[in-house]
C-alpha atoms as one frame of an Amber mdcrd trajectory, in Angstrom:
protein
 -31.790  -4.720 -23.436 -31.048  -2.303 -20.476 -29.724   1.334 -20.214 -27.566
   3.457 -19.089 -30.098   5.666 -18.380 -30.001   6.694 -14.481 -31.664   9.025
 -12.611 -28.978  10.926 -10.896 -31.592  11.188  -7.604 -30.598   8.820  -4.714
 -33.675   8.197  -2.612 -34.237   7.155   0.925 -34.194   3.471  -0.284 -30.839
   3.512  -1.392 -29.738   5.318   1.810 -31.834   2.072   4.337 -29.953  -0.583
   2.072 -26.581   0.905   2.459 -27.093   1.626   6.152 -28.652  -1.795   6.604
 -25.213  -3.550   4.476 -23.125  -1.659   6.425 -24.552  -2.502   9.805 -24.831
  -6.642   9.061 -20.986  -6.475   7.411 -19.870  -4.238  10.406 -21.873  -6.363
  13.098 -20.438  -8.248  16.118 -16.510  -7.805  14.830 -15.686  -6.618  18.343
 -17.444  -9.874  19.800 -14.882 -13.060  19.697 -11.245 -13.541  20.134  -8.284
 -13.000  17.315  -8.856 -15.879  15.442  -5.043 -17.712  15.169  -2.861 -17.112
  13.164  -4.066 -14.404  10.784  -6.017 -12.268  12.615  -3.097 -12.340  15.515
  -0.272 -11.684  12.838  -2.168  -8.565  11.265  -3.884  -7.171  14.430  -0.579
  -7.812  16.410   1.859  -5.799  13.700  -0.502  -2.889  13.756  -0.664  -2.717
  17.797   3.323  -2.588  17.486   3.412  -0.019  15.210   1.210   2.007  17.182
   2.973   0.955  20.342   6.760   1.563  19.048   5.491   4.794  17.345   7.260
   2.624  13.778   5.325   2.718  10.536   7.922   1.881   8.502   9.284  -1.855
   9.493   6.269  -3.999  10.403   7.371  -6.092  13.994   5.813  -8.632  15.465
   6.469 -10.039  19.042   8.540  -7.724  19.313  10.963  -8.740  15.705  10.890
  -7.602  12.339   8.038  -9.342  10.545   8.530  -8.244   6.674   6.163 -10.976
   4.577   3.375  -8.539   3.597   2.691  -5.341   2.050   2.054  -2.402   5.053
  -1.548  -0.884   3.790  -3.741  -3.076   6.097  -1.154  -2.861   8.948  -1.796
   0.918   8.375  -5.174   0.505   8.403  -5.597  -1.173  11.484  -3.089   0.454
  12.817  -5.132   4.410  12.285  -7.990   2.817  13.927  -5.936   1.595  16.827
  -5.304   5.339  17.252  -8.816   6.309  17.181 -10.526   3.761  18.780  -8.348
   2.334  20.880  -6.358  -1.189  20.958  -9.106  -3.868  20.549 -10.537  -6.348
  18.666 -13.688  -4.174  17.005 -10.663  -1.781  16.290  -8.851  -4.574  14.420
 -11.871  -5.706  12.501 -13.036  -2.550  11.462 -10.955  -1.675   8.901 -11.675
  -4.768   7.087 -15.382  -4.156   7.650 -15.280  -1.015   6.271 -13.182  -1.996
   3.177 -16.082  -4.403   2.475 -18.494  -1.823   2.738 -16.846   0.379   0.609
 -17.123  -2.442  -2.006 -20.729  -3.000  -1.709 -21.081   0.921  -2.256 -18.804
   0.844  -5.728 -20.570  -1.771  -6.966 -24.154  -0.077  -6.427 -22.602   3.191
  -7.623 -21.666   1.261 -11.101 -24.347  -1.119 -11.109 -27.109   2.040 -10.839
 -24.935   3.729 -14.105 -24.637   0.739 -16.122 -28.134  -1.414 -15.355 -30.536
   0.993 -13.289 -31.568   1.585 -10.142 -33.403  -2.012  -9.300 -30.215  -3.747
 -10.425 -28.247  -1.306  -7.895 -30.128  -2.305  -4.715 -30.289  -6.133  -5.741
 -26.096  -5.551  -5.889 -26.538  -4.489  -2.372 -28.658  -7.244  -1.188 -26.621
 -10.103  -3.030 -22.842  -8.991  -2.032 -23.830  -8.232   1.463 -25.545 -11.211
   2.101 -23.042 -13.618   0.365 -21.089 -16.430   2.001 -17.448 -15.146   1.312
 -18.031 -11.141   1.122 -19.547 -11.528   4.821 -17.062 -14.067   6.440 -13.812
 -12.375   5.692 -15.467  -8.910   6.402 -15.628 -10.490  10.036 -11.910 -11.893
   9.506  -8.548 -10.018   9.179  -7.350 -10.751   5.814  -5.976  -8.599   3.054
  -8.542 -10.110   0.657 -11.397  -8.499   0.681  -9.647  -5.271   0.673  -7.797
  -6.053  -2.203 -11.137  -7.039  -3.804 -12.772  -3.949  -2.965  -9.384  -1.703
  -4.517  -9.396  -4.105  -7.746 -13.423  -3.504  -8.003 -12.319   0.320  -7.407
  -9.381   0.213 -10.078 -12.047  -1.741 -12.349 -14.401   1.568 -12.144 -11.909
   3.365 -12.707 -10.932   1.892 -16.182 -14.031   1.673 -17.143 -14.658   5.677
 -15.965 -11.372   6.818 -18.112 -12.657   4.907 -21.428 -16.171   6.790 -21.101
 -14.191  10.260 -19.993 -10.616   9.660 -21.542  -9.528  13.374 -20.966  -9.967
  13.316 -17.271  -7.289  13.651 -15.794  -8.500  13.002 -12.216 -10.089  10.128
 -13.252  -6.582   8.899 -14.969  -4.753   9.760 -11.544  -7.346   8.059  -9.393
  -6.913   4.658 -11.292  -3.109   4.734 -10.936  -3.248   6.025  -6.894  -5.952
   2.876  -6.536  -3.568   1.028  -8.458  -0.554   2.030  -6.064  -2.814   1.565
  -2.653  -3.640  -2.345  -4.535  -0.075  -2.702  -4.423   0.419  -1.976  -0.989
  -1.715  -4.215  -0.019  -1.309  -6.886  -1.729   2.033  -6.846  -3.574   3.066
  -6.793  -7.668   0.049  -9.437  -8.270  -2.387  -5.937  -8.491  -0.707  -5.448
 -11.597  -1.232  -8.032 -12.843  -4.937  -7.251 -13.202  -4.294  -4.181 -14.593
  -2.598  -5.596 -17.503  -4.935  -8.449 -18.143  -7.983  -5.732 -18.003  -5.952
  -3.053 -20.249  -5.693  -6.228 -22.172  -9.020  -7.310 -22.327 -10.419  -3.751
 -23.242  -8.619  -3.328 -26.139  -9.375  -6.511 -27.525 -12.919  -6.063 -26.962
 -12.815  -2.942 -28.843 -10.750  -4.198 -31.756  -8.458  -1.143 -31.351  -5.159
  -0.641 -30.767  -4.959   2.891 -29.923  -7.410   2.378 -26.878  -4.325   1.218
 -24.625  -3.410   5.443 -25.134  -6.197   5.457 -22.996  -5.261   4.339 -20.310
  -1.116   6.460 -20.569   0.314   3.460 -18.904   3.842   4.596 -19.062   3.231
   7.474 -16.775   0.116   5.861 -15.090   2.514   3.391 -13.470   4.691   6.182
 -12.582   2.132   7.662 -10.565   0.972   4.612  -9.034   5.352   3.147  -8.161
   5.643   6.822  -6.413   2.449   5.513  -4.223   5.022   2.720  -3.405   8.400
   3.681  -3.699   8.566   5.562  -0.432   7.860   2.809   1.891   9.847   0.418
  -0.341  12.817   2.562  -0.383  12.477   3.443   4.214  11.935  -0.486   4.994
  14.889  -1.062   2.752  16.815   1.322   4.244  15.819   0.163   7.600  16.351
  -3.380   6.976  18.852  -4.040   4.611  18.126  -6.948   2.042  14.202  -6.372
   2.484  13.696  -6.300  -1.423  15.488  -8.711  -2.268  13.419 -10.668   0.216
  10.205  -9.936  -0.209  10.319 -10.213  -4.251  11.650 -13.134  -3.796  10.383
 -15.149  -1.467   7.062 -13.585  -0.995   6.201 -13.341  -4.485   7.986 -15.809
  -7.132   8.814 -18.463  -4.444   5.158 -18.096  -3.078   3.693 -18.297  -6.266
   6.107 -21.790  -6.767   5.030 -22.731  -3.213   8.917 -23.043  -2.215   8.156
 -19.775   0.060   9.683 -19.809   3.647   8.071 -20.689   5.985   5.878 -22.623
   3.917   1.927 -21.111   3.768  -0.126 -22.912   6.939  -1.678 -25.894   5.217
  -4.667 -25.425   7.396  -5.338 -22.643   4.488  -4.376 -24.620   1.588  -7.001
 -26.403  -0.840  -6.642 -28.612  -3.785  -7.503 -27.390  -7.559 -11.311 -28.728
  -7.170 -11.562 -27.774  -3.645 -10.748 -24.064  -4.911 -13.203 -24.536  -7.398
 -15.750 -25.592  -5.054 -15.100 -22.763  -2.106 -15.158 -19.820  -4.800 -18.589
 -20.786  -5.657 -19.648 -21.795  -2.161 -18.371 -17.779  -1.605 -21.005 -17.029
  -4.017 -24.011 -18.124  -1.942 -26.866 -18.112  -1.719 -27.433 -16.643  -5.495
 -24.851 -18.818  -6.775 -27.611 -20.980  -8.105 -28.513 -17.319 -10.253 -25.281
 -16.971 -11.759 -25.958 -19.399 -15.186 -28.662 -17.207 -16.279 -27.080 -13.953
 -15.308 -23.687 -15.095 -16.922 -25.629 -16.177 -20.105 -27.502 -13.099 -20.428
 -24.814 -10.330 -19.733 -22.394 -12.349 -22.390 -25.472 -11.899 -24.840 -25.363
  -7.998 -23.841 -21.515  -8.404 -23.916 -21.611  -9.288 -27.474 -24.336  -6.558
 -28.775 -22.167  -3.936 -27.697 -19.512  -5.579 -29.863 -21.623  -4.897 -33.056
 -21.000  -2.793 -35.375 -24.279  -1.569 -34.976 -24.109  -1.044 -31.244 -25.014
   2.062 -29.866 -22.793   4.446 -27.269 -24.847   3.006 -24.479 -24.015  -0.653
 -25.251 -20.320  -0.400 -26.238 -20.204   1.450 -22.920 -21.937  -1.611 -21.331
 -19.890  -4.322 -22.511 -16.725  -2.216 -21.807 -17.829  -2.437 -18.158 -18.498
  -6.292 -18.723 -15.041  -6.483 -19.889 -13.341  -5.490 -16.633 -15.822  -6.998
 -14.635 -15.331 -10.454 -16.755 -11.428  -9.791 -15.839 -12.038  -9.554 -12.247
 -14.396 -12.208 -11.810 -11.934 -14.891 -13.777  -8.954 -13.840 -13.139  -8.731
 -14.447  -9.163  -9.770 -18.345 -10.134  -7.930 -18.948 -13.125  -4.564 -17.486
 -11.671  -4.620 -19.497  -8.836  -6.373 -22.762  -9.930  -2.816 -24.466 -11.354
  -0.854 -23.044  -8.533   0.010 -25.277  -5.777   0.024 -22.552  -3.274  -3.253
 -21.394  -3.539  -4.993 -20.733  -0.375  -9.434 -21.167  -0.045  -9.589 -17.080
  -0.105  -7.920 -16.030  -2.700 -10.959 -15.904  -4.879 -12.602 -13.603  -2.712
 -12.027 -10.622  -4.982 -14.352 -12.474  -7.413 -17.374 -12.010  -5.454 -18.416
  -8.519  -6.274 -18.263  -8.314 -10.150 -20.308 -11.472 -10.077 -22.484 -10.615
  -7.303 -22.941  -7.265  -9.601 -24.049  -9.109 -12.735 -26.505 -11.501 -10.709
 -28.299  -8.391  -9.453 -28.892  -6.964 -13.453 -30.165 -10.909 -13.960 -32.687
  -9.886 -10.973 -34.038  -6.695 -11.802 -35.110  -8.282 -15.509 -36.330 -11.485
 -14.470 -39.864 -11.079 -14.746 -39.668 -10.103 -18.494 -38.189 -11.201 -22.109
 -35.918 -13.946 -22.384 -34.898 -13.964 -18.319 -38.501 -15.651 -17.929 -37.768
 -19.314 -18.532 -34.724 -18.777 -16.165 -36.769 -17.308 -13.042 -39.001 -19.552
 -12.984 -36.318 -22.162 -12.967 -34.461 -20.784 -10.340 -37.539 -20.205  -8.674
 -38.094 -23.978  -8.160 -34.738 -24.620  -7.300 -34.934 -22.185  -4.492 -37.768
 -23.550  -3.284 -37.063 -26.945  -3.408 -34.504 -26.645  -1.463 -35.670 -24.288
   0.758 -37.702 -27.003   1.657 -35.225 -29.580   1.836 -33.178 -27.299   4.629
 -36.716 -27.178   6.650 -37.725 -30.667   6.310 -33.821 -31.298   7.570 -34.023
 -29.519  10.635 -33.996 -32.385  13.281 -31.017 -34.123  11.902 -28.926 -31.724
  10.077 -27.288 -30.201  12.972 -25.780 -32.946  14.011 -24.567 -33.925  10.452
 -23.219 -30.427  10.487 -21.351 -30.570  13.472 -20.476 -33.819  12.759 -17.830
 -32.730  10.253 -16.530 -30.525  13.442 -16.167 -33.619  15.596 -14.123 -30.816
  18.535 -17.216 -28.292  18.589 -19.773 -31.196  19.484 -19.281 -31.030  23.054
 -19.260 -26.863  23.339 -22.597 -24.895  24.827 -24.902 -23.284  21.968 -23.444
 -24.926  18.875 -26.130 -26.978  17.394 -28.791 -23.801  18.847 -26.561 -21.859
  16.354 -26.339 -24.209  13.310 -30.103 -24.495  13.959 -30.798 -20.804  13.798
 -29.103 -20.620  10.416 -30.393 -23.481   8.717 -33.881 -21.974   9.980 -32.092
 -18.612   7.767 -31.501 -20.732   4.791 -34.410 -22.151   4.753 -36.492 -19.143
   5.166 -34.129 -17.491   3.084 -34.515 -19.788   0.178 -38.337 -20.679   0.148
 -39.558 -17.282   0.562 -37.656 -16.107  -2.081 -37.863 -19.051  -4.263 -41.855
 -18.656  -4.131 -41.952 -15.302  -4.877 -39.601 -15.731  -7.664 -42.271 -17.789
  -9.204 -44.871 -15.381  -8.378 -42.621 -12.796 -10.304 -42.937 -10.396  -7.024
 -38.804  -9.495  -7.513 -38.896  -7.005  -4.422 -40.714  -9.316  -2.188 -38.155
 -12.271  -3.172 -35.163 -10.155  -2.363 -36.182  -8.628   0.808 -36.707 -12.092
   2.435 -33.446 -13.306   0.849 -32.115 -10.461   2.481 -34.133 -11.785   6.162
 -33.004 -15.342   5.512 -30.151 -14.545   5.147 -29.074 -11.652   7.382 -30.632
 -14.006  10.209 -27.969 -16.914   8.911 -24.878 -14.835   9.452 -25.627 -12.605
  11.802 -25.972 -16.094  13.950 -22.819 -16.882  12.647 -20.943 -13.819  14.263
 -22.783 -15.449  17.794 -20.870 -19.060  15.925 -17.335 -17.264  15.811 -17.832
 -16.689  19.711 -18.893 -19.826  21.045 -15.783 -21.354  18.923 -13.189 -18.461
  20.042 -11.916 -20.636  22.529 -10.305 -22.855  19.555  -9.010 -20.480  17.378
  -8.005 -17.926  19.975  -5.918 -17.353  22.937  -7.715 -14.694  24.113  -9.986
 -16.970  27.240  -6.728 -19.082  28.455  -3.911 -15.467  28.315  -6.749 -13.530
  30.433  -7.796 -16.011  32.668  -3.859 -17.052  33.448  -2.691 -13.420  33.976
  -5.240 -13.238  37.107  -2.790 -15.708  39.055   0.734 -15.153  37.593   2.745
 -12.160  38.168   3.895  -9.931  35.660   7.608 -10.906  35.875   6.313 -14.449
  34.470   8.257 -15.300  31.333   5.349 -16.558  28.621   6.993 -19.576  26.280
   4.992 -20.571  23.307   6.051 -24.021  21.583   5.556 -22.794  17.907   3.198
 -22.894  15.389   2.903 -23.071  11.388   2.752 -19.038  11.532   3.943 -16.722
  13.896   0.803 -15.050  14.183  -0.056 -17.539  17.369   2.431 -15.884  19.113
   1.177 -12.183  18.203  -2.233 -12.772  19.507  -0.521 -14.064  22.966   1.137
 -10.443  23.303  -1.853  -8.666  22.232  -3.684 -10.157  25.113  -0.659  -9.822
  27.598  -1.440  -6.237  28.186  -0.173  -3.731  26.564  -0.256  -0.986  28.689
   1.377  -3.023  31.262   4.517  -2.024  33.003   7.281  -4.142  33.229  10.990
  -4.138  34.891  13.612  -2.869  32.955  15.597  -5.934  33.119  12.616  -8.342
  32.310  14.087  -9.907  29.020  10.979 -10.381  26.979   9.993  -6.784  27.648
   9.917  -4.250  24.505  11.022  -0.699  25.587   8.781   2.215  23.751   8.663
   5.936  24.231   5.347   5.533  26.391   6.760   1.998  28.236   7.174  -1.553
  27.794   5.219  -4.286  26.025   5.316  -7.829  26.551   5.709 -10.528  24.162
   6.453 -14.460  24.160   9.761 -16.823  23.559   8.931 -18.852  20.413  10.531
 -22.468  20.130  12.989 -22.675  16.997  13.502 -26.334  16.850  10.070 -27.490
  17.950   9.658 -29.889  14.920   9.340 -29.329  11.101   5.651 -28.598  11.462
   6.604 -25.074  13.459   9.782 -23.671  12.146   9.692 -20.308  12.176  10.626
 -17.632   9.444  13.808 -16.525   8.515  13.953 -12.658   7.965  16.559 -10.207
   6.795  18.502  -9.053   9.872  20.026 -10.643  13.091  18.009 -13.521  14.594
  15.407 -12.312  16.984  15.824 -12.495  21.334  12.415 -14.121  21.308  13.458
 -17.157  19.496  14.875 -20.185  21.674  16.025 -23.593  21.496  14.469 -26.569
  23.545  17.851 -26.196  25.397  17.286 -22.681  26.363  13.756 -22.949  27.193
  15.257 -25.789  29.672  17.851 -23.165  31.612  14.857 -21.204  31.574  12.504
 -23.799  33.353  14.921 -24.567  36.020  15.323 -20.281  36.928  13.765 -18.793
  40.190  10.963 -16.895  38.341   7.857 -17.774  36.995   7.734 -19.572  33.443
   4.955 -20.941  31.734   4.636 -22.805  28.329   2.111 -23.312  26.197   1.129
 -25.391  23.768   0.575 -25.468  20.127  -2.620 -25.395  19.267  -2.880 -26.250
  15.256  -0.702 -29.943  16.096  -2.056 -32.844  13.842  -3.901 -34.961  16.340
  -3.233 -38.376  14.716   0.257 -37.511  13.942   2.501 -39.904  15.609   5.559
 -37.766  15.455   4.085 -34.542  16.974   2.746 -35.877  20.183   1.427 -33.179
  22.539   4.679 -34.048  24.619   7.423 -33.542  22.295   8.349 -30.469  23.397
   7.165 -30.171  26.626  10.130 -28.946  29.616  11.805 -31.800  31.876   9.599
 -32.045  34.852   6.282 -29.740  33.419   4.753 -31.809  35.643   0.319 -31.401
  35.677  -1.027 -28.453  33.439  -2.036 -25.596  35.253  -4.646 -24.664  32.366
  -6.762 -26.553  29.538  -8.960 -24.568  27.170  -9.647 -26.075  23.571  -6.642
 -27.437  22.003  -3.930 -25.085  24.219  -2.669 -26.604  27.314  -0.806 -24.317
  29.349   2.625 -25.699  32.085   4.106 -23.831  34.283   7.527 -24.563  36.180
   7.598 -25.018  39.994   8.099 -21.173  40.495   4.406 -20.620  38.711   3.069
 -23.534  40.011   3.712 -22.359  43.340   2.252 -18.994  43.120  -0.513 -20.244
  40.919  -1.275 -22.760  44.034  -1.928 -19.581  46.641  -3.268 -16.985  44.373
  -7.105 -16.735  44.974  -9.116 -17.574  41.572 -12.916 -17.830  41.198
């Protein structure tokens, strides 16, 4: 049985492992290209906002753009201001966020299970699959995981200190900033945990705990401000964004439908939320066994303040854990990230498994695990001359690019360090040793993978074929993009137009601010069902043309250029690479990855004489 016993001392190796999980979660995010369309719909909003000097109405390309909550935009948008408009500045905030998580759930891991189960928290959440990929991606995910873990603490902080009333107003502000980032579905955790708490404790008067009457007060006037200004600025917002962001989402009837890039079917979901739990997913049966064992001691009648206060903290953590999987799983619209908020309150559980596997009934388990690790370890090693090309193999448009399979061999050479060494000293019941090379193995893996999300920018991002054009067009050139399942295409192509750029008053794509102009892109609006764009409160936006319009256009005396869209179906026979391309496009001017870039005789011409290397 463990304790709550802690020694309130932090030492110098609790300071290295948060440094060292805050410079592999933080590392490289300034390195590659937006990744399209997320990371161009959230980095782009936040540039405008910064740009038009707006917080309140979220615009992208230069339109209203009112499908998400404003916290990350807001975010992004701070760093923007101190850092300057880039990509590290984009990332960082997400970084951060994830950080922040890994440092909540060694502060409660240290209280509840000790100081060896803290720093194996560390090591296992930093170092896992999911928690590092989407610290490197723009998504509101892992933010929202880290304020759920933070509202989690939080509950569990108020039932061990019920009259504190800073406590009670930090849950309901972490509540309200949950909210704001993700929408009404943060409370839905609340009630589920509130829930779970007070059947756990068999007592009804426990939800007087929580005061969750004037609780959600507190955490609707974290909310109702910006609700009641983007209403106000954009009459029918609410109406809107409950609706169709939320209940139509949830039915997957939402408009524009979600990217089905991102989608993933009920066993696929299953599949990616424990692939997000590598590489100690293979822990997670004995640590799951054991802490519902310690859940149900501190359920005794018997049980003493120490392990009632333990399995209360199991009982949020058990809501968090389930509820991002179970939510989703019968839902249509569920995307392959959603269960990202998962990964700490398991991650946290695995690490108390680790720091009592070389004693009582945890024995039989570490060994187990220990040969499993091993094993495949091995396997990985033993696979090293062929797997890479299985691996890319399932990428069939990445075989041909410079440095792939060096990459994919780097990591597997991380896995399978990763896994043997600490498989073998598993065995050897050396439970420092184990995790430090997991930690090596597996640090080496993704911090290779940051060098992966390079050498592939040129698929997922604009960013190679806007800067390389802009050295022979003018800046009078008109920018047409053909569409894509999100708008968030088209953000990335302004971000990379140059913002600071100055443009001609009368140059009809150009968006006027208090400190000049910004550029942004004509977006297709009947270029095929795949592409349609959204439909927001509010007139129709100038940057959305017909085929017909993007024809008068073509035929003008000023530069135009169109591009492509780059997330097509290949093998679609109805969405040829053609089908929307202007009478007389004539060659391409540019071809990187899947975006092909035209120009009409106007660019062509000047594209012709000006001097490229």
């Amino acid at each position: 049985m463990t304790s709550l016993k802690v020694n309130s001392r932090l030492d110098w190796g609790d300071g290295i492992l948060l440094g060292a999980a805050l410079i592999l979660l933080t590392f490289g995010i300034g390195q590659y290209g937006l990744f399209e369309p997320h990371e161009g719909h959230f980095a782009g909003v936040a540039r405008e906002m910064v740009l038009r000097g707006d917080w309140v109405t979220p615009t992208l390309n230069g339109a209203p753009y009112l499908n998400k909550p404003p916290l990350l935009y807001w975010l992004i948008a701070l760093s923007y201001r101190i850092f300057g408009i880039s990509e590290f500045a984009a990332r960082l905030p997400v970084a951060v966020s994830a950080w922040v998580g890994v440092v909540i759930a060694w502060a409660w891991s240290r209280q509840v299970w000790g100081t060896i189960a803290a720093r194996a928290t560390v090591v296992l959440l930093s170092t896992s699959v999911g928690w590092f990929i989407f610290a490197h991606q723009i998504l509101i995910d892992e933010l929202l995981g880290t304020l759920l873990l933070a509202l989690m603490y939080c509950l569990w902080q108020l039932l061990r200190q019920p009259q504190s009333r800073t406590i009670w107003v930090l849950t309901y502000v972490i509540l309200g900033l949950a909210i704001l980032a993700k929408g009404v579905l943060a409370i839905a955790f609340w009630v589920v945990a509130c829930g779970a708490v007070v059947f756990t404790r068999r007592q009804w008067k426990t939800v007087w705990i929580f005061r969750p009457f004037l609780g959600l007060a507190i955490a609707f006037a974290v909310v109702l401000p910006w609700l009641i200004a983007v209403e106000h600025a954009n009459p029918g917002f609410l109406q809107y964004f409950l609706l169709n962001e939320n209940v139509k989402r949830a039915l997957d009837t939402r408009w524009p439908p979600d990217y089905s890039i991102s989608k993933i079917s009920a066993w696929g979901y299953l599949l990616v939320s424990a692939l997000w739990c590598l590489p100690w997913m293979l822990l997670l049966p004995p640590a799951l066994k054991d802490r519902w064992q310690e859940w149900r001691q501190g359920r005794s009648a018997l049980a003493s303040v120490q392990q009632r206060q333990t399995t209360d903290a199991l009982t949020v953590l058990g809501v968090l854990a389930v509820l991002p999987i179970v939510l989703f799983l019968p839902l249509s619209s569920r995307l392959y990230y959603y269960s990202v908020p998962a990964i700490p309150p398991l991650a946290m559980m695995v690490g108390c498994w680790w720091s009592t596997a070389g004693h009582g009934q945890s024995e039989v388990s570490r060994k187990s695990v220990g040969w499993i690790m091993t094993a495949l370890g091995v396997a990985i090693a033993t696979g090293l001359l062929w797997l890479p090309q299985q691996v890319i193999g399932f990428f069939p448009e990445l075989a041909q690019t410079e440095g792939v399979q060096t990459i994919v061999t780097v990591q597997l050479v991380g896995l399978g360090v990763g896994f043997i060494g600490s498989g073998t000293f598993l065995l050897r019941k050396q439970l420092v040793i184990a995790l430090v090379l997991l930690w090596f193995g597996f640090g080496t893996t993704w911090t290779a993978m940051v060098q992966g999300f390079k050498t592939i920018q040129d698929f997922r991002s604009s960013r190679t074929l806007i800067l390389e054009a802009k050295q022979s067009l003018p800046a009078n050139t008109q920018w047409i993009f053909e569409g894509s399942r999100e708008l968030g295409a088209a953000g990335a192509m302004s971000f990379y137009l140059d913002a600071s750029q100055q443009l001609k008053s009368n140059h009809a794509t150009a968006v006027p601010t208090a400190k000049g102009t910004y550029e942004t892109v004509y977006v297709l609006t009947d270029g095929g069902p795949n592409r349609l764009p959204p439909s927001f409160p509010g007139p129709k936006p100038k940057m959305l043309i017909t085929k017909a319009q993007m024809q008068a256009m073509w035929q003008s005396p000023q530069p135009v250029v169109f591009i492509t869209d780059f997330l097509r179906r290949p093998n679609d026979p109805n969405d040829p690479p053609t089908l929307n391309l202007p009478r007389d496009a004539g060659t391409p001017l540019l071809q990187i990855g899947p975006r092909t870039l035209y120009g009409n005789a106007i660019a062509h011409r000047l594209w012709q004489a000006s001097p490229r290397p």
